[in-house]
PDB file of N, H, CA, C and O in Angstrom:
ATOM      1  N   UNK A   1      85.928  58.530  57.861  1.00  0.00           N
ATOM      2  CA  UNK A   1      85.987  57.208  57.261  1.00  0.00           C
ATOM      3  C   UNK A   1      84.654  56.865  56.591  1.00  0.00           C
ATOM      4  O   UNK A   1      84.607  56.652  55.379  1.00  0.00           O
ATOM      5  N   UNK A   2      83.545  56.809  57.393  1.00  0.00           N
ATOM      6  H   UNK A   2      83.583  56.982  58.377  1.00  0.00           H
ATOM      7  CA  UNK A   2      82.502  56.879  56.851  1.00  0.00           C
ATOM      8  C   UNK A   2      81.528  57.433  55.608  1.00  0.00           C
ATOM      9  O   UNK A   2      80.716  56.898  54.854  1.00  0.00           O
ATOM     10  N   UNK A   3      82.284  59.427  55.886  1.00  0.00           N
ATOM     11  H   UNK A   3      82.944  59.861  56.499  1.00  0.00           H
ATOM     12  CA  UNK A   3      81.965  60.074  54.745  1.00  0.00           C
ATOM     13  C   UNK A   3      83.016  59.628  53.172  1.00  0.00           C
ATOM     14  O   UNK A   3      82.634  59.976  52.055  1.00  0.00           O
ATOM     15  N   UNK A   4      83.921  59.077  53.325  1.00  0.00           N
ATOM     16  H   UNK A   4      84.231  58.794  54.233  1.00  0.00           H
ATOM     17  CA  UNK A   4      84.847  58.749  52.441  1.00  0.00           C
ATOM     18  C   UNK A   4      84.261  57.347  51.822  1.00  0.00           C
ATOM     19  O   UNK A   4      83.915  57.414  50.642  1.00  0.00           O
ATOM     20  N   UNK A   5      84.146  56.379  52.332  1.00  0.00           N
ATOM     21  H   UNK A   5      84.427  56.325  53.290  1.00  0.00           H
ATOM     22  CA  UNK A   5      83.249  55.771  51.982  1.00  0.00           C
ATOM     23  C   UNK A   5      81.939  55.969  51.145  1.00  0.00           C
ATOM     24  O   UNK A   5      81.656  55.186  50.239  1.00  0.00           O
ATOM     25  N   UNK A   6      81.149  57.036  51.473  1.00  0.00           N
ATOM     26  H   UNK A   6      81.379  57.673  52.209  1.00  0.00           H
ATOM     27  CA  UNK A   6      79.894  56.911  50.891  1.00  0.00           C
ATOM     28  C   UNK A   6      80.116  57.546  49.750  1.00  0.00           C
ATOM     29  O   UNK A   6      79.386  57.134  48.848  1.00  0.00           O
ATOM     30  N   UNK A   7      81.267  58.880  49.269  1.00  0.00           N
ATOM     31  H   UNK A   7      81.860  59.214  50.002  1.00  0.00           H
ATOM     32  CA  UNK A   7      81.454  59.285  48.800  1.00  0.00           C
ATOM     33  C   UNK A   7      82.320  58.672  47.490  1.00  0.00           C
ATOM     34  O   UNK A   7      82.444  59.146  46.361  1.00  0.00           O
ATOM     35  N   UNK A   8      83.080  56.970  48.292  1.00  0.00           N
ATOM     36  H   UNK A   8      82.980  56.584  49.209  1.00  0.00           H
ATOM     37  CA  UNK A   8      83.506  56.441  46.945  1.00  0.00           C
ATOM     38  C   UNK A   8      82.054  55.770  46.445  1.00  0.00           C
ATOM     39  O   UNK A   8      81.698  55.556  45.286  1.00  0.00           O
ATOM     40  N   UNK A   9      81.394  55.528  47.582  1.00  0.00           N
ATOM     41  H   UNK A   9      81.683  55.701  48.524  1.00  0.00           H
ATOM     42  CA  UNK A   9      79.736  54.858  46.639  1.00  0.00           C
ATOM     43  C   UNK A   9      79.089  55.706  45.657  1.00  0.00           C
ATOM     44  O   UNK A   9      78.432  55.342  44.682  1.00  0.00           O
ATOM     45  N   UNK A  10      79.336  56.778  46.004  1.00  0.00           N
ATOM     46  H   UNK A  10      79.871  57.074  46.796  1.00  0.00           H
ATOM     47  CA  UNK A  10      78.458  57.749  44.753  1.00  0.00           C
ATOM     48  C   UNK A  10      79.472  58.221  43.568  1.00  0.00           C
ATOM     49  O   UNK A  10      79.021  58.723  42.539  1.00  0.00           O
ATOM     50  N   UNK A  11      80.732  58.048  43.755  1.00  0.00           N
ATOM     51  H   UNK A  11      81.097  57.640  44.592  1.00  0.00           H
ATOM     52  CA  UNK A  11      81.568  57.896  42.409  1.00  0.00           C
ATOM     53  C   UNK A  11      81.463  56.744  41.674  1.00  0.00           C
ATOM     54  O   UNK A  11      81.490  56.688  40.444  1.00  0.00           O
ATOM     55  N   UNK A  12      81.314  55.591  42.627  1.00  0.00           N
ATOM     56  H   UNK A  12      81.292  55.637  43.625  1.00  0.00           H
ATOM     57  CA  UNK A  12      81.064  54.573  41.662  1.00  0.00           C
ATOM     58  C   UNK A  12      79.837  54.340  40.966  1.00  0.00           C
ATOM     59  O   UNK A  12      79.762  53.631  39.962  1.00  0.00           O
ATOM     60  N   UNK A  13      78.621  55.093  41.638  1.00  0.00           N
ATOM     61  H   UNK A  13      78.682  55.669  42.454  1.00  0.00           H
ATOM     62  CA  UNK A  13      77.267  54.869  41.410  1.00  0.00           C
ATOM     63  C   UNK A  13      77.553  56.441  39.811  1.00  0.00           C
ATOM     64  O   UNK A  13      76.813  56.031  38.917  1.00  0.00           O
ATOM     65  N   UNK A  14      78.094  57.516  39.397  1.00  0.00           N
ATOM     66  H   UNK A  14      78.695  57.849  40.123  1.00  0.00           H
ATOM     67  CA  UNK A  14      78.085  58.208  38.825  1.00  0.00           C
ATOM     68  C   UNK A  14      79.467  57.347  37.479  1.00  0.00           C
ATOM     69  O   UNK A  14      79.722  58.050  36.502  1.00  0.00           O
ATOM     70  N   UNK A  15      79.989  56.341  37.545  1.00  0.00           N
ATOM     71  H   UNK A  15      79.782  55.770  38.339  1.00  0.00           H
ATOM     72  CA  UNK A  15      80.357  55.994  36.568  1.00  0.00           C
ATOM     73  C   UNK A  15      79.782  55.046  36.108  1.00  0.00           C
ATOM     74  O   UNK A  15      79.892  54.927  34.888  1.00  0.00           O
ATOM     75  N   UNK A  16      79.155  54.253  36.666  1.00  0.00           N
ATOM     76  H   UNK A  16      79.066  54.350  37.657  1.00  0.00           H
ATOM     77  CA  UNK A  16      77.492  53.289  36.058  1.00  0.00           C
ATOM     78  C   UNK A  16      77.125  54.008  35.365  1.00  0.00           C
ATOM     79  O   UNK A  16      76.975  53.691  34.184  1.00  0.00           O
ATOM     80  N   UNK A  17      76.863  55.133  35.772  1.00  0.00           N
ATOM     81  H   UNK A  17      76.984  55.390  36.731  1.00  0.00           H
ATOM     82  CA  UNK A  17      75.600  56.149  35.314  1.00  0.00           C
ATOM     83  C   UNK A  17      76.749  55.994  34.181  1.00  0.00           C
ATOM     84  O   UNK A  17      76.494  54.929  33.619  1.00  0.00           O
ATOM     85  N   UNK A  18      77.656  56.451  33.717  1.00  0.00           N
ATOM     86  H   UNK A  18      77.863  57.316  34.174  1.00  0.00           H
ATOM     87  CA  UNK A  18      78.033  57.070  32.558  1.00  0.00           C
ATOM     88  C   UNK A  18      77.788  55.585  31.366  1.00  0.00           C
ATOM     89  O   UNK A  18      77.154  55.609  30.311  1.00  0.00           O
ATOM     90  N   UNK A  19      78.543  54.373  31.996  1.00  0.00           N
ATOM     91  H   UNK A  19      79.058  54.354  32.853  1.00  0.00           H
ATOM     92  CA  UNK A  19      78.338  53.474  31.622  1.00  0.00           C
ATOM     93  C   UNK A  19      76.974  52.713  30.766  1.00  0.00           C
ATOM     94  O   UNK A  19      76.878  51.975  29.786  1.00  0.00           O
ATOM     95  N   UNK A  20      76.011  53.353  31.742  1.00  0.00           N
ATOM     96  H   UNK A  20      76.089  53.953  32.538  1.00  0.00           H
ATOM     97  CA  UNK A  20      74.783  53.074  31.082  1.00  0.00           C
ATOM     98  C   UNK A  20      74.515  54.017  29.965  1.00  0.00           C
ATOM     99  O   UNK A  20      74.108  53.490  28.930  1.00  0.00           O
ATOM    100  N   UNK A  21      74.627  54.992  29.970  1.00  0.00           N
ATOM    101  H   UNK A  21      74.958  55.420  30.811  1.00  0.00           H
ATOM    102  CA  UNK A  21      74.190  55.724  29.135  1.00  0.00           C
ATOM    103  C   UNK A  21      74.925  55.349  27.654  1.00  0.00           C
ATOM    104  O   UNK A  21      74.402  55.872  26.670  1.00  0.00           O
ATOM    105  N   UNK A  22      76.021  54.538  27.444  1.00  0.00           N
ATOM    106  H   UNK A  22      76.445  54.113  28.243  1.00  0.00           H
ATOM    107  CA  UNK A  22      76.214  54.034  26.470  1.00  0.00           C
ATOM    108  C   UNK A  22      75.759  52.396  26.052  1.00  0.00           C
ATOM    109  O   UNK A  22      76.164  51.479  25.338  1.00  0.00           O
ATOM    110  N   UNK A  23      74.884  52.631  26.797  1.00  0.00           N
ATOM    111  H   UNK A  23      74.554  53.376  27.377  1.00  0.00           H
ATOM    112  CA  UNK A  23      73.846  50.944  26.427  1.00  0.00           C
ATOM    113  C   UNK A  23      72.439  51.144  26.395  1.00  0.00           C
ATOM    114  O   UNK A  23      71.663  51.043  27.346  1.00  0.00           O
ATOM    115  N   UNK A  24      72.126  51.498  24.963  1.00  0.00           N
ATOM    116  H   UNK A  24      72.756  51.580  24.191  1.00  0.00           H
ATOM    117  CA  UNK A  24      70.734  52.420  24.834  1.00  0.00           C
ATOM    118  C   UNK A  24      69.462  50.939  25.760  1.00  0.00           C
ATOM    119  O   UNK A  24      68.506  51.199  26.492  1.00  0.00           O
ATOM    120  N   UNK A  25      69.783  50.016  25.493  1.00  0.00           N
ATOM    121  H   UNK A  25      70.559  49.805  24.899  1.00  0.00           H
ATOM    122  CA  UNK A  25      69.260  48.863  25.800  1.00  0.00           C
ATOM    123  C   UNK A  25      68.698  48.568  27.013  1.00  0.00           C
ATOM    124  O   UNK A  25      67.688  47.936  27.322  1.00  0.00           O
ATOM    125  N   UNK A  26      69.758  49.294  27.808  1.00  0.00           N
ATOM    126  H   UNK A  26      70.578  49.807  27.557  1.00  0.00           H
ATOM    127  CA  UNK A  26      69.361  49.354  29.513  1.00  0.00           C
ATOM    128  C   UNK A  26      68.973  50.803  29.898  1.00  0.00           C
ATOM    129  O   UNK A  26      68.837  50.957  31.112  1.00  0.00           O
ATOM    130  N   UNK A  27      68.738  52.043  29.030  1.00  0.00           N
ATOM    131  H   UNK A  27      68.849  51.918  28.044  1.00  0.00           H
ATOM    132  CA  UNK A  27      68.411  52.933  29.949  1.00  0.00           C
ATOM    133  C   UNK A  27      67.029  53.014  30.380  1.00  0.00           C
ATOM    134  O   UNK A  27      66.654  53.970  31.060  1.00  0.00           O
ATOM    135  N   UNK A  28      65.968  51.749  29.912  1.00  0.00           N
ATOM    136  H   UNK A  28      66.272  50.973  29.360  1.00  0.00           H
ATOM    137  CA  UNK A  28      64.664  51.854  30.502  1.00  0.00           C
ATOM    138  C   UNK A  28      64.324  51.276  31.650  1.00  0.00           C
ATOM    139  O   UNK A  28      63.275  51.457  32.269  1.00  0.00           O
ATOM    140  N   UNK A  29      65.478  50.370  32.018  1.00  0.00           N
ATOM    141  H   UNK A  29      66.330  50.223  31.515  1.00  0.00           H
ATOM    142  CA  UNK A  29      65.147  49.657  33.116  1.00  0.00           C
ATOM    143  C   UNK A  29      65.037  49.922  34.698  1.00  0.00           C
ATOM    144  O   UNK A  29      66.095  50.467  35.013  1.00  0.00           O
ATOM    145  N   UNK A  30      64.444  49.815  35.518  1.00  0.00           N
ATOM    146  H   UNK A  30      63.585  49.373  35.262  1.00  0.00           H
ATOM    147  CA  UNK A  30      63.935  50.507  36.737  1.00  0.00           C
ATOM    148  C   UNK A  30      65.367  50.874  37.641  1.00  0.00           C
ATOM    149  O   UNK A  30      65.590  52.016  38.041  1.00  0.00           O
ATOM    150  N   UNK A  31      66.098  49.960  37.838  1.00  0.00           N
ATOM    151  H   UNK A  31      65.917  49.031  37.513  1.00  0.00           H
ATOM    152  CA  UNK A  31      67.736  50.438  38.161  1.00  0.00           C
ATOM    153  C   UNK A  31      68.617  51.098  37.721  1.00  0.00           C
ATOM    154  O   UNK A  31      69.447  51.754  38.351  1.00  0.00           O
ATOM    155  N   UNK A  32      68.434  50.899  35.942  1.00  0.00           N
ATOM    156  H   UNK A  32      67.759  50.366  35.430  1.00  0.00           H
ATOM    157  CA  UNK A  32      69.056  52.514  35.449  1.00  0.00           C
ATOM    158  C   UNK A  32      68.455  53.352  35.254  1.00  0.00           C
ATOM    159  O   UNK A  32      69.003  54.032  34.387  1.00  0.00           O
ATOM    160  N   UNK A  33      67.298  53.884  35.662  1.00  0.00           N
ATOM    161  H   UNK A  33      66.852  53.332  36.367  1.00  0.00           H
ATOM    162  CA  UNK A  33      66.722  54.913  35.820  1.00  0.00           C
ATOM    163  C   UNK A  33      66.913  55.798  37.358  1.00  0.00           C
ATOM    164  O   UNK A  33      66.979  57.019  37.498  1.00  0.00           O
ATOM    165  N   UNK A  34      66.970  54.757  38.388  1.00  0.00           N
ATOM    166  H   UNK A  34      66.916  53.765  38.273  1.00  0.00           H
ATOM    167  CA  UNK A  34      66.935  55.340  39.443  1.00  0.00           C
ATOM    168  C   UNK A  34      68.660  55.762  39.749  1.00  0.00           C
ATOM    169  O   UNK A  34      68.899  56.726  40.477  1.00  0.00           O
ATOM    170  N   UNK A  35      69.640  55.068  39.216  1.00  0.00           N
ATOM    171  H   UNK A  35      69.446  54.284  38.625  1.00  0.00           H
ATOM    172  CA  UNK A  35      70.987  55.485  39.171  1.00  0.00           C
ATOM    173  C   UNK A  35      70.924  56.707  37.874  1.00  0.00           C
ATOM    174  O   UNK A  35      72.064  57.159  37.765  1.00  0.00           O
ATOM    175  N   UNK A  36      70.434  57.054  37.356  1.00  0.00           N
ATOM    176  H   UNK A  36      69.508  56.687  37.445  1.00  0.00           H
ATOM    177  CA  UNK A  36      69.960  58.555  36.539  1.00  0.00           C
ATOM    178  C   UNK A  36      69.727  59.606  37.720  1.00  0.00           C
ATOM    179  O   UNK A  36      70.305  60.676  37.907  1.00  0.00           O
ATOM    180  N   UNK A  37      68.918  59.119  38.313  1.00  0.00           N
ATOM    181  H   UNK A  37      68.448  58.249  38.161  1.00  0.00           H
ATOM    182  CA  UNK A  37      68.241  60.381  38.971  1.00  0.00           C
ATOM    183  C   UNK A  37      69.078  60.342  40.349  1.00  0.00           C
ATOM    184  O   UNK A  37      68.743  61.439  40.796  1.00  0.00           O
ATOM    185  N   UNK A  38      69.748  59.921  41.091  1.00  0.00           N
ATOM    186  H   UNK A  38      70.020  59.030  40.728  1.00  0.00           H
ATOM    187  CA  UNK A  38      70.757  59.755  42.107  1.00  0.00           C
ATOM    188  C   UNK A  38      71.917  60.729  41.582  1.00  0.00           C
ATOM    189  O   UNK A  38      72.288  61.695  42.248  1.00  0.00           O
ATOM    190  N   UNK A  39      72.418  60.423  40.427  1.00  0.00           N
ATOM    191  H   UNK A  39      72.117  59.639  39.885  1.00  0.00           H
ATOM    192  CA  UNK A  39      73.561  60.990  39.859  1.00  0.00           C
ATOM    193  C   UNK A  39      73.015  62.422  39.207  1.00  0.00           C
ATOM    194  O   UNK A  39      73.737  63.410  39.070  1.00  0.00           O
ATOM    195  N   UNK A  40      72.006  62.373  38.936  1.00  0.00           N
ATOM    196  H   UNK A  40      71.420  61.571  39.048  1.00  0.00           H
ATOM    197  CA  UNK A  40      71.422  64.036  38.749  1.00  0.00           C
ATOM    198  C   UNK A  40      71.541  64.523  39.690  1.00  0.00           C
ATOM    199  O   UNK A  40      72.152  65.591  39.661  1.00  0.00           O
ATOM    200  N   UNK A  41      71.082  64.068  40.896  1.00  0.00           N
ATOM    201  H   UNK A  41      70.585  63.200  40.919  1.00  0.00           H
ATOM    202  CA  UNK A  41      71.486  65.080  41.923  1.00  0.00           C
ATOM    203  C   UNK A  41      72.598  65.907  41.923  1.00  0.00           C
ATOM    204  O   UNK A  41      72.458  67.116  42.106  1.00  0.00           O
ATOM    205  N   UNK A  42      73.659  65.419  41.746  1.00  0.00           N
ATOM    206  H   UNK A  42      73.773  64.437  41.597  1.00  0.00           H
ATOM    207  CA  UNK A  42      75.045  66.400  41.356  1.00  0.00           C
ATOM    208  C   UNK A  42      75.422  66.935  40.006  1.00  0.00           C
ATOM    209  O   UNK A  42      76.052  67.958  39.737  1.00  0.00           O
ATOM    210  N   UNK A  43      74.902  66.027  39.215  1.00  0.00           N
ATOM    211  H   UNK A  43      74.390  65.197  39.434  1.00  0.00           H
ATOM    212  CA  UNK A  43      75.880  66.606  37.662  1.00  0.00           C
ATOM    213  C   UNK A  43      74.508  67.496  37.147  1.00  0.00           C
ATOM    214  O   UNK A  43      74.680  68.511  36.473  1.00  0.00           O
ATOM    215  N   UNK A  44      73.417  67.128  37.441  1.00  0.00           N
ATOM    216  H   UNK A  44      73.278  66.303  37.989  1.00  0.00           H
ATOM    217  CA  UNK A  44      72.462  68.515  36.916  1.00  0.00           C
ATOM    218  C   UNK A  44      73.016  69.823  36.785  1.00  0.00           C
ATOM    219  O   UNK A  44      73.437  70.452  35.815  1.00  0.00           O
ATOM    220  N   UNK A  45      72.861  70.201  38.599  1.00  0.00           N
ATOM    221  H   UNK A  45      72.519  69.690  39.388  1.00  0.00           H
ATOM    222  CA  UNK A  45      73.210  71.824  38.421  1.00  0.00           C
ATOM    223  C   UNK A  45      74.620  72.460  37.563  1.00  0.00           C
ATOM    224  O   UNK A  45      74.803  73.543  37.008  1.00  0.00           O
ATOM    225  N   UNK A  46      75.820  70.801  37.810  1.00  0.00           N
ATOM    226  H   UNK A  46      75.671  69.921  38.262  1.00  0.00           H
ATOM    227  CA  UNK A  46      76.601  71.407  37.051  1.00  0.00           C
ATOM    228  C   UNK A  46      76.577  71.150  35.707  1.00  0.00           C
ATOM    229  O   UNK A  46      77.315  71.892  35.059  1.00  0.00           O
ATOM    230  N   UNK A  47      75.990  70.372  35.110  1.00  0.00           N
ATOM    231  H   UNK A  47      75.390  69.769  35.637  1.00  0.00           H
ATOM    232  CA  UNK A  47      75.277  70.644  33.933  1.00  0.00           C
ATOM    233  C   UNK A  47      74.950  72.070  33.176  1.00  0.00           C
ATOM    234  O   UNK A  47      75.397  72.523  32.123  1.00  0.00           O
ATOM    235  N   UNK A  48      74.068  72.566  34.049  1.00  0.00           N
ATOM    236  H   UNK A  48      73.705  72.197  34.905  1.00  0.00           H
ATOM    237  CA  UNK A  48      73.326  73.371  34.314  1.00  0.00           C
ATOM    238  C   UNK A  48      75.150  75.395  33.767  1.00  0.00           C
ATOM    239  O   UNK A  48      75.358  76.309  32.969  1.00  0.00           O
ATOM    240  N   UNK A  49      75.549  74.928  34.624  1.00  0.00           N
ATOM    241  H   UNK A  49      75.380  74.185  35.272  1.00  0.00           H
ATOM    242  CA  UNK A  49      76.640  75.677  35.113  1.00  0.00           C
ATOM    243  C   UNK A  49      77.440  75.995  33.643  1.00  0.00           C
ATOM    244  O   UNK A  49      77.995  77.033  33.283  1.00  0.00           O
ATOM    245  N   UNK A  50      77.309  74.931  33.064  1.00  0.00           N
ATOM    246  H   UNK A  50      76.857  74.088  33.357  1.00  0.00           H
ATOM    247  CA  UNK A  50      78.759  74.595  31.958  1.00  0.00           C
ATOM    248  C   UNK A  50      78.099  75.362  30.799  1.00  0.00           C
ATOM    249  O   UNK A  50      76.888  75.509  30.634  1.00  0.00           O
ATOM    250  N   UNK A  51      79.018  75.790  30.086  1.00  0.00           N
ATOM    251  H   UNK A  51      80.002  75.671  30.220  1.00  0.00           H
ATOM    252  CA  UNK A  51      78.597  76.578  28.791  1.00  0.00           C
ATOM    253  C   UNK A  51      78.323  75.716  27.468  1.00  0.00           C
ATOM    254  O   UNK A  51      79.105  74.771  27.368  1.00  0.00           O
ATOM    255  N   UNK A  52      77.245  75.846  26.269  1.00  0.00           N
ATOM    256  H   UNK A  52      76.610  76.614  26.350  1.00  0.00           H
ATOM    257  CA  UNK A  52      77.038  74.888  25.179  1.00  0.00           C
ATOM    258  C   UNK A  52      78.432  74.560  24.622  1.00  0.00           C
ATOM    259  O   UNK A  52      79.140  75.521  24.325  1.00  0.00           O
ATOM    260  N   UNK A  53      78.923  73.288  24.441  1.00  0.00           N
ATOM    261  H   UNK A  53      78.347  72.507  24.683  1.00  0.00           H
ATOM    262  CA  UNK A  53      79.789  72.814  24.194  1.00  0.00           C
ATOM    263  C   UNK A  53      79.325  71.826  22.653  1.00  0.00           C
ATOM    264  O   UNK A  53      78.196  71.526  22.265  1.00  0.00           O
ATOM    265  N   UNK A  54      80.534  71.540  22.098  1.00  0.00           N
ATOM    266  H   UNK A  54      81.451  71.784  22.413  1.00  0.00           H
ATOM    267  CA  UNK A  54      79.928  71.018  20.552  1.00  0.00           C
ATOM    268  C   UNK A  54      80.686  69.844  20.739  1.00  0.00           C
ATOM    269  O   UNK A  54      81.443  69.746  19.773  1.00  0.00           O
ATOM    270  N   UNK A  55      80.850  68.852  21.572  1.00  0.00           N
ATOM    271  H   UNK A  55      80.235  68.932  22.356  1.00  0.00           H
ATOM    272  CA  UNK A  55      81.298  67.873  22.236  1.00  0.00           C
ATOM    273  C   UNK A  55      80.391  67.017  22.530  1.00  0.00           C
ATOM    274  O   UNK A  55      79.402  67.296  23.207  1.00  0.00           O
ATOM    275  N   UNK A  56      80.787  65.208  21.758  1.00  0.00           N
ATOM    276  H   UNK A  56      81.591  64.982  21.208  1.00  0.00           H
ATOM    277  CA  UNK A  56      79.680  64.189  21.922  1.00  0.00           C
ATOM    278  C   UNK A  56      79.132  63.659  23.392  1.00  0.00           C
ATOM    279  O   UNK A  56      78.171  62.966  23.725  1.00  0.00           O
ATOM    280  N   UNK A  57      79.884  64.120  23.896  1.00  0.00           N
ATOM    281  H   UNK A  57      80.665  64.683  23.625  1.00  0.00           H
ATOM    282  CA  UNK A  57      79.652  63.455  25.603  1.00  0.00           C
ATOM    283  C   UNK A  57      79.730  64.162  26.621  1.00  0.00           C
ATOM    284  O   UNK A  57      80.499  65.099  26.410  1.00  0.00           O
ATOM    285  N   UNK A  58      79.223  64.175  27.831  1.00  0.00           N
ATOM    286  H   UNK A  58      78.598  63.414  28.002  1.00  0.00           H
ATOM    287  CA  UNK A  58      78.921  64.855  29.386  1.00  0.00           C
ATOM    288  C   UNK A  58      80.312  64.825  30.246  1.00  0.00           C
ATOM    289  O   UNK A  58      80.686  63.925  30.998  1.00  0.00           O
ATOM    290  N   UNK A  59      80.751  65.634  30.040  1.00  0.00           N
ATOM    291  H   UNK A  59      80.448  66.365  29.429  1.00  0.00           H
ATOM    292  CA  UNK A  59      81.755  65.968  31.424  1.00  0.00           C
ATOM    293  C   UNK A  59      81.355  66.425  32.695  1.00  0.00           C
ATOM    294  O   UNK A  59      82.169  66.264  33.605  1.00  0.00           O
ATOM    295  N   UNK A  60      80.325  66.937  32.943  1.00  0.00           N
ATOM    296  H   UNK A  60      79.664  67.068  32.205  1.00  0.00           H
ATOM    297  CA  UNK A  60      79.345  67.218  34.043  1.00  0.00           C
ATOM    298  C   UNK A  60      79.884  65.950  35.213  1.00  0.00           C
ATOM    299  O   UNK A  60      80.091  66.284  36.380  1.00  0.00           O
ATOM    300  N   UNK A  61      80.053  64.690  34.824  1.00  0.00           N
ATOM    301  H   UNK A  61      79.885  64.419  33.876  1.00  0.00           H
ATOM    302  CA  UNK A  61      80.289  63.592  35.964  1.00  0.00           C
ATOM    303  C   UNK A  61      82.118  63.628  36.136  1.00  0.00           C
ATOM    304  O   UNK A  61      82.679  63.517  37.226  1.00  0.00           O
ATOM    305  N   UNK A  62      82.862  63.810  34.772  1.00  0.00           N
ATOM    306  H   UNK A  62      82.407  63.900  33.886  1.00  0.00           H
ATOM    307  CA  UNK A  62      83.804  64.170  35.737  1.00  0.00           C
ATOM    308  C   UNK A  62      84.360  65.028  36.735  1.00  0.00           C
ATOM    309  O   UNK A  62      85.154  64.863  37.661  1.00  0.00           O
ATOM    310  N   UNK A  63      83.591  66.172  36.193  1.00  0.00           N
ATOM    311  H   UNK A  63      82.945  66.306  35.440  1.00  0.00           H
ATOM    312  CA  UNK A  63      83.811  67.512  37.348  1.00  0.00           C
ATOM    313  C   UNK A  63      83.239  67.415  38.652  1.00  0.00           C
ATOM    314  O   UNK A  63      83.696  68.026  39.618  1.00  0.00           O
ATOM    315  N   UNK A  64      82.033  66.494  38.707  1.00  0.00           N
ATOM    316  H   UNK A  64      81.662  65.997  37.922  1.00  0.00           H
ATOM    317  CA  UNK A  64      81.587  65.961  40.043  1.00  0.00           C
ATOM    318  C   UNK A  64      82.717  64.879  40.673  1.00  0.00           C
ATOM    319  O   UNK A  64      83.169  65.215  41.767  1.00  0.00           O
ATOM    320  N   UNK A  65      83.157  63.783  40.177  1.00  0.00           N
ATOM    321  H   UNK A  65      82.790  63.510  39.288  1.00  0.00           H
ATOM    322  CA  UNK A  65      84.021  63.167  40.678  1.00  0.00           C
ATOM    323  C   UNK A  65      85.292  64.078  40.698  1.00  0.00           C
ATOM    324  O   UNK A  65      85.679  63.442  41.678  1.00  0.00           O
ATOM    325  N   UNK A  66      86.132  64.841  40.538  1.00  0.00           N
ATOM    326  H   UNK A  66      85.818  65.358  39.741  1.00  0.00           H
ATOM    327  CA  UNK A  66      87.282  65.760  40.637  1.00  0.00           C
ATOM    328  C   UNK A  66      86.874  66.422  41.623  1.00  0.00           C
ATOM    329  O   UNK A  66      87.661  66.531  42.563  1.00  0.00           O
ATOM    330  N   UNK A  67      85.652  67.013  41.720  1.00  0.00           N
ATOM    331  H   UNK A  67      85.013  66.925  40.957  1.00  0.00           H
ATOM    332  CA  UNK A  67      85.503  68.146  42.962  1.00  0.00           C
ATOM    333  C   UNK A  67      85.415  67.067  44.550  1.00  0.00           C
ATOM    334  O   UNK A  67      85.813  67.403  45.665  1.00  0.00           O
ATOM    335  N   UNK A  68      84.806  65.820  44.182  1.00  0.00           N
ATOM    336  H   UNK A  68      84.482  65.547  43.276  1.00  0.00           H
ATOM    337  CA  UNK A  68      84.491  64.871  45.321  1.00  0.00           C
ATOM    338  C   UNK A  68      85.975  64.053  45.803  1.00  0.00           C
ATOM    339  O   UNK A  68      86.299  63.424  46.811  1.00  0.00           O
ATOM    340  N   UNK A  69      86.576  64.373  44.691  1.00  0.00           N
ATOM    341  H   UNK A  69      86.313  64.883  43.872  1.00  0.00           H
ATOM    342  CA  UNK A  69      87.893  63.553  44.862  1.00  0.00           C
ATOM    343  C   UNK A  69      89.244  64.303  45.997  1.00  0.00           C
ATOM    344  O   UNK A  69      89.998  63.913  46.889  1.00  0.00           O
ATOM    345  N   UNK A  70      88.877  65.766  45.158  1.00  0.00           N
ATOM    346  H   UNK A  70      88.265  66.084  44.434  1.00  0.00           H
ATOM    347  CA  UNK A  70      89.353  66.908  46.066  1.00  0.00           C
ATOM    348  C   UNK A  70      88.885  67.379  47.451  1.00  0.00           C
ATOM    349  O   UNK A  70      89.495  68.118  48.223  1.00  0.00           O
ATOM    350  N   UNK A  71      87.735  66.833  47.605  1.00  0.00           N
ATOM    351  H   UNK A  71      87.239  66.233  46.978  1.00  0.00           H
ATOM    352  CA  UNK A  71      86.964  67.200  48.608  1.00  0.00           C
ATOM    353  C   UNK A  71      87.989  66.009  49.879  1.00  0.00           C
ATOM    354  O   UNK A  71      88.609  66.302  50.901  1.00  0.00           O
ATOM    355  N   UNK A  72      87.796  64.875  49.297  1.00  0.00           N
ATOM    356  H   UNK A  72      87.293  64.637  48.467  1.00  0.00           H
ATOM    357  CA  UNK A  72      88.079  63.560  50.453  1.00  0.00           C
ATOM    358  C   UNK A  72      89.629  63.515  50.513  1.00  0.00           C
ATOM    359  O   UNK A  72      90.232  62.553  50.990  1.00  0.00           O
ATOM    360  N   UNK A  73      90.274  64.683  49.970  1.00  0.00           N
ATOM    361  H   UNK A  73      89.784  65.464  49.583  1.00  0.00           H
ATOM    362  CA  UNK A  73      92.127  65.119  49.465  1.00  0.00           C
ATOM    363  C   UNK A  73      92.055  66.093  50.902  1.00  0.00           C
ATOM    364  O   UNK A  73      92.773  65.790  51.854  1.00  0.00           O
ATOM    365  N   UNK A  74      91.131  67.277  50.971  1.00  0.00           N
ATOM    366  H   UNK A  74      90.547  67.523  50.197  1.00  0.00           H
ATOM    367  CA  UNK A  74      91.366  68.150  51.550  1.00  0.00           C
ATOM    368  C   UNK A  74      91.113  67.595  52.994  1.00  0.00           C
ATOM    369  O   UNK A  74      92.082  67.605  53.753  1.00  0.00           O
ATOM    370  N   UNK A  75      89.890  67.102  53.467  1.00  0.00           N
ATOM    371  H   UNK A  75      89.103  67.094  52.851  1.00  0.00           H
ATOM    372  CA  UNK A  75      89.405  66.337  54.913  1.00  0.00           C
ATOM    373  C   UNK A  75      89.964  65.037  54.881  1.00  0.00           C
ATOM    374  O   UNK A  75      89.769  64.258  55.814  1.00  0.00           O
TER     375      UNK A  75
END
């Protein structure tokens, strides 16, 4: 219950993130910066993982939320 929980907190904290990143306005501010680097924690490496794509936007956060979604499916 608990881990399901924290795990919807960091889906919701990784669609902010996406959110912000389409409001050039707020990405300097000390809260969207630190919801940057929270949500790097996961979509980096898979970042990292994914092959150059010629596509305007990051799927890196949905594949983190799908794998987290599957995760709280399986336990």
């Amino acid at each position: 219950m608990l881990i399901r929980t924290l795990i919807d907190i960091y889906i919701f904290i990784l669609i902010i993130d996406v959110i912000i990143s389409y409001i050039p306005q707020y990405k300097s501010h000390p809260v969207a910066i630190r919801i940057k680097q929270i949500s790097d924690y996961t979509c980096g490496p898979v970042r990292r993982m994914l092959p150059e794509m010629d596509i305007p936007f990051d799927i890196s956060p949905m594949i983190v939320i799908l794998v987290l979604k599957i995760f709280v499916a399986i336990f």
